[in-house]
C-alpha positions as a printed Julia matrix, in Angstrom:
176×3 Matrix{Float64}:
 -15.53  -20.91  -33.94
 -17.73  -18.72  -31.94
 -16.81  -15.25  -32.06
 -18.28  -12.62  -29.66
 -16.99   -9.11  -30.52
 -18.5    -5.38  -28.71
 -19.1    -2.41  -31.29
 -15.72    0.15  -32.1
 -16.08    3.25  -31.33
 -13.79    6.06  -33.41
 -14.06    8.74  -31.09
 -15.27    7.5   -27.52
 -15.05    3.78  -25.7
 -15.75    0.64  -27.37
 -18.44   -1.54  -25.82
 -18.4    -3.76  -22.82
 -19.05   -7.83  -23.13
 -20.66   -9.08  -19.55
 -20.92  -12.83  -18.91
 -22.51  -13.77  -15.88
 -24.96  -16.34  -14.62
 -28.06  -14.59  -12.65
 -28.73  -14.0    -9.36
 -31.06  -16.72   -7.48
 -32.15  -17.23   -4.02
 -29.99  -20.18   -3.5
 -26.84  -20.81   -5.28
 -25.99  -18.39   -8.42
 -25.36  -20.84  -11.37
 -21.42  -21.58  -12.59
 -20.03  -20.02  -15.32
 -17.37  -22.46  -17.12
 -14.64  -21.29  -19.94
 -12.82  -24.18  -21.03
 -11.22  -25.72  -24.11
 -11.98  -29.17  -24.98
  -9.96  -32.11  -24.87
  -8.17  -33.91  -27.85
  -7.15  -37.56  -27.78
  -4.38  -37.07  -29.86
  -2.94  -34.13  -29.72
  -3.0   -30.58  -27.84
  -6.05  -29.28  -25.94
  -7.0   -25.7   -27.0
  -5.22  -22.94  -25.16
  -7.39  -20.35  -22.69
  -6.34  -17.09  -23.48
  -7.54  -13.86  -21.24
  -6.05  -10.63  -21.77
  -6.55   -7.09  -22.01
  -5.32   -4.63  -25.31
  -2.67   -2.68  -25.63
  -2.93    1.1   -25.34
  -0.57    3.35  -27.52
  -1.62    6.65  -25.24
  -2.94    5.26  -21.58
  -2.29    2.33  -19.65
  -2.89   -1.36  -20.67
  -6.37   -2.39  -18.66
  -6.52   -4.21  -15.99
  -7.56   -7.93  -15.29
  -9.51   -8.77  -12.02
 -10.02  -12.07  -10.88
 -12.43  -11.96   -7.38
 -13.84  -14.5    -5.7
 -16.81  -13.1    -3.79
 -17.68  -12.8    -0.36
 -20.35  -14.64    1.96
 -21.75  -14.41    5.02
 -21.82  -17.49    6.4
 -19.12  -20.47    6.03
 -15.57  -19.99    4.43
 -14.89  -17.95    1.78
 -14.77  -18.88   -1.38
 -11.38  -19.74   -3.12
  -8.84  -19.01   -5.86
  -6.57  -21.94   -6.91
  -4.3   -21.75   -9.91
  -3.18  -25.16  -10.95
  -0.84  -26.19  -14.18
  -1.26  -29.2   -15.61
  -0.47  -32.83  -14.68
   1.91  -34.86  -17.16
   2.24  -38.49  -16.87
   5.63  -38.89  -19.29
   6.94  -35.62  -19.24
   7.61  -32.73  -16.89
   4.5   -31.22  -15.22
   3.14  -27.82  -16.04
   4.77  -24.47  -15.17
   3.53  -21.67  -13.52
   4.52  -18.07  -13.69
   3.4   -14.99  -11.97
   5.73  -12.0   -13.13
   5.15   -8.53  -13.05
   5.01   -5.95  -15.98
   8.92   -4.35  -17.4
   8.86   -0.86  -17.65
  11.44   -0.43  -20.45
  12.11    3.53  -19.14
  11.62    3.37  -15.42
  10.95    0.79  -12.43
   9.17   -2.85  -13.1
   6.26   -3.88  -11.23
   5.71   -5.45   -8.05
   4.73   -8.84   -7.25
   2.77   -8.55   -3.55
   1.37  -12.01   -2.23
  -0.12  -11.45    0.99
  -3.09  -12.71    3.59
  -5.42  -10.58    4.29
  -5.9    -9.02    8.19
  -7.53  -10.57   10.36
 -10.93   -9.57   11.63
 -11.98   -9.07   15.45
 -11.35  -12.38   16.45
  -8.59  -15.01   14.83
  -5.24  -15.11   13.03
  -4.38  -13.66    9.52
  -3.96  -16.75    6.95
  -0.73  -18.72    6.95
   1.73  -18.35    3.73
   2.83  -21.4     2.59
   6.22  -21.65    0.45
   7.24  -25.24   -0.48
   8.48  -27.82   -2.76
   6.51  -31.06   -3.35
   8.14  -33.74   -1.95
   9.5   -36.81   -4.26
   9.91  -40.83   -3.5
  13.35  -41.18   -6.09
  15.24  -38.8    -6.54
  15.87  -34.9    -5.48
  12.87  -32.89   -4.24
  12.6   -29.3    -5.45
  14.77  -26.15   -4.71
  13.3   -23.34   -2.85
  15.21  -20.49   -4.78
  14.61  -16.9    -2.61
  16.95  -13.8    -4.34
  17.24  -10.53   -5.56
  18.34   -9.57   -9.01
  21.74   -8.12   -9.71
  22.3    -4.18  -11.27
  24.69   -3.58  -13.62
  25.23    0.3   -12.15
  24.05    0.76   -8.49
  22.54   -1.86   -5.7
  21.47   -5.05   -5.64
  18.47   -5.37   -3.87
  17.96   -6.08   -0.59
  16.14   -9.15    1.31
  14.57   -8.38    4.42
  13.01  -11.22    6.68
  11.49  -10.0     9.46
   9.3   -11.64   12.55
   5.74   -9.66   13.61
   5.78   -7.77   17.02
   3.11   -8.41   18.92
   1.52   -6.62   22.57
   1.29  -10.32   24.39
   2.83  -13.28   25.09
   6.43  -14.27   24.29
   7.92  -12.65   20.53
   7.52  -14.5    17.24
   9.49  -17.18   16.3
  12.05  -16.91   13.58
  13.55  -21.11   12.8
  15.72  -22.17    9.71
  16.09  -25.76    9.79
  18.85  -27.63    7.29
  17.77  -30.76    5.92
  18.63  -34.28    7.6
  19.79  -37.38    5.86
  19.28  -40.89    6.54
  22.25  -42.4     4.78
């Protein structure tokens, strides 16, 4: 194992860890964190994650991809993994519980668009399937046990131009 641990500190901040490739005229150079692969048996887990705080808040974890100035951005894809005799690889994004008060939000959004363009599509789907049922599309708030259930709101963008956005729901058609 290779262990990389910052100094404690008793009465101030412990110390940072940085792990970065360095700047260069052309392309910077990758950084890779990955477990290795078995063959037989489970691959090593990945695990990133911030401490606990007993007085404080629990830090933070960023993941940026950085900007350019020329070409498309760069870009952030979160993929599970592929199974070939057993279900595929989940993936959850859930927000924090706050055991006295409210729980977190979960906000996916494109970014505005600049002075010329459109703001990025958002894509919601199920993949499709060649026997059997494709995949449910499952949109809901949660129940309360003493007040409101929360509310869903779907709503079209106004715009200053041109005819009003569209708003379709489509049911699905069936060939036998």
């Amino acid at each position: 194992a290779v262990v990389m641990v910052s100094g404690s500190s008793a009465a101030g901040s412990s110390g940072s860890i940085v792990l970065m490739s360095s700047g260069s005229k052309q392309s910077s150079g990758d950084v890779v964190v990955g477990s290795g692969a078995s063959s037989s048996g489970d691959s090593g887990y990945i695990m990133i994650g911030s401490g606990a705080a007993s007085v404080g808040r629990g830090g933070g974890i960023s993941v940026t991809v950085g900007s350019g100035s020329s070409g498309h951005g760069g870009y952030l894809r979160a993929l599970s993994g592929r199974s070939q005799t057993h279900t595929g690889g989940h993936l959850t994004v859930e927000s924090g519980e706050g055991t006295a008060t409210s729980s977190g939000s979960v906000k996916i959004r494109t970014a505005n668009a600049g002075a010329g363009g459109t703001s990025g599509m958002l894509v919601f789907s199920s993949g499709t399937t060649s026997s059997g049922n494709s995949g449910a599309l499952v949109l809901g708030s949660g129940g309360a046990t003493s007040g409101r259930g929360g509310s869903i709101l779907v709503s079209v963008g106004s715009g200053t131009s041109g005819s009003g956005g569209l708003f379709q729901a489509f049911a699905g058609r069936s060939t036998s």
